[in-house]
C-alpha positions in Angstrom: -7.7 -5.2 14.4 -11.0 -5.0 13.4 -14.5 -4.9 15.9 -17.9 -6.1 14.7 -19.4 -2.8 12.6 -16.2 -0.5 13.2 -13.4 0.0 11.2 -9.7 -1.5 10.8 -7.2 0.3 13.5 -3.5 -0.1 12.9 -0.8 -0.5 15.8 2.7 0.7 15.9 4.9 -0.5 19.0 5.9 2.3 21.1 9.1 1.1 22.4 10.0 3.8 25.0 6.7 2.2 26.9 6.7 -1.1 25.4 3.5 -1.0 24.2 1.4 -1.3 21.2 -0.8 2.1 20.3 -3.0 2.9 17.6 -1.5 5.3 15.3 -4.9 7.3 14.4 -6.1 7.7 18.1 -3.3 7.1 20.0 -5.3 4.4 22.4 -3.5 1.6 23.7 -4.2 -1.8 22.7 -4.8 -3.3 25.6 -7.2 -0.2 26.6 -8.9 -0.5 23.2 -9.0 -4.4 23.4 -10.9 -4.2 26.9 -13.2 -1.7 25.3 -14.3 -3.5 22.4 -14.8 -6.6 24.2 -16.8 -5.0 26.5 -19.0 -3.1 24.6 -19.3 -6.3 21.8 -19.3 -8.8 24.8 -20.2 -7.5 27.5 -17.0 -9.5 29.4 -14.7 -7.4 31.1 -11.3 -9.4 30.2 -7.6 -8.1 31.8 -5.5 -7.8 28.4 -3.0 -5.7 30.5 0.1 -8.5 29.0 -0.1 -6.7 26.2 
């Protein structure tokens, strides 16, 4: 995944939560998808399916 003027992050599925997190900051995708589109947007979206 890649935000307007930040770099690439990488996932790795974490399957003892069943999530996706990044592998350089440990964020969740969901978290960091809400963040980005937030702070690109300025929408609040629920990505918590994720």
């Amino acid at each position: 995944m890649a935000g307007r003027s930040l770099r690439g992050f990488h996932f790795d599925y974490d399957a003892e939560s069943g999530k996706w997190m990044c592998d350089s900051t440990d964020e969740l995708l969901n978290e960091m998808l809400v963040r980005i589109v937030f702070e690109q947007g300025g929408e609040k979206l629920d990505f918590d399916e994720i």
